[in-house]
Structure formats: C-alpha cells, structure tokens
C-alpha positions as CSV (number, residue, x, y, z in Angstrom):
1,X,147.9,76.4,124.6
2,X,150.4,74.8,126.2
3,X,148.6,73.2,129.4
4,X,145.2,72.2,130.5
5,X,143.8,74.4,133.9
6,X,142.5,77.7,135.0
7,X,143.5,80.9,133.5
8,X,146.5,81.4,135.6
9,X,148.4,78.5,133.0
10,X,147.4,81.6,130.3
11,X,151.2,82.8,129.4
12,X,152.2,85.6,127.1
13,X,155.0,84.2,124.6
14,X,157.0,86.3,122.5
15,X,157.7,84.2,119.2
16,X,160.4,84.5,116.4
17,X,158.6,86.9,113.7
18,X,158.2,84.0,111.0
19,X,159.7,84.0,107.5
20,X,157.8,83.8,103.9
21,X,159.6,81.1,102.1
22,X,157.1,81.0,98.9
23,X,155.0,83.3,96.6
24,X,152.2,82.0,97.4
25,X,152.5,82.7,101.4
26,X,151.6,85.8,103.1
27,X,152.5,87.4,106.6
28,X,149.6,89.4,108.4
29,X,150.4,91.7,111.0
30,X,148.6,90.6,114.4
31,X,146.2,93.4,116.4
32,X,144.5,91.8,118.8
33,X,143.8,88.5,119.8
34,X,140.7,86.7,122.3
35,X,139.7,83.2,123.7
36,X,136.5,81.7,122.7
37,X,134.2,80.1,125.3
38,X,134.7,76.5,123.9
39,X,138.4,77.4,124.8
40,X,138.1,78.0,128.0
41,X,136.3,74.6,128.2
42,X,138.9,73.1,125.9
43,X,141.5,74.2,128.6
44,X,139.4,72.7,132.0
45,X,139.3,69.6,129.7
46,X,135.4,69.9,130.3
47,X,134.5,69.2,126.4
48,X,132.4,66.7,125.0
49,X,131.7,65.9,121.3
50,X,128.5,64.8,120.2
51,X,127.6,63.5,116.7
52,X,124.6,65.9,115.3
C-alpha cells in the first residue's frame, strides 16, 4: 500500500525479482494475490483497535 483511499489508489507495480543472499533464504514463486477485508478498512483509515 502506498496510500490511504478508495480502490482507485489500488496500483499494479512491477518490482525488481529479488536476490537470495544466504542459505538459509528462500524465493517462492507468486500465483495469485487478494485483499482482506480489514485491508480495505486499513486503507479508508476506518480501523480501530480494541484491547480483548
């Protein structure tokens, strides 16, 4: 995310393919991708956080 609004601030972004630089990390191949509804919320700035 990269601003706050309605879904017309979504953008698509291509991104440099990133580079392993240790053992211990892996790359995974990306097939799909989705927005949560607390995102959408997250994006209006609507949220709230309440201590359970």
């Amino acid at each position: 995310m990269t601003a706050k609004g309605q879904p017309d601030v979504l953008n698509y972004e291509e991104v440099k393919e990133p580079k392993i630089s240790s053992p211990s990390q892996i790359k995974v191949k990306l097939q799909s991708s989705g927005v949560n509804p607390i995102d959408t919320k997250i994006r209006k700035n609507m949220t709230t956080i309440n201590n359970a």
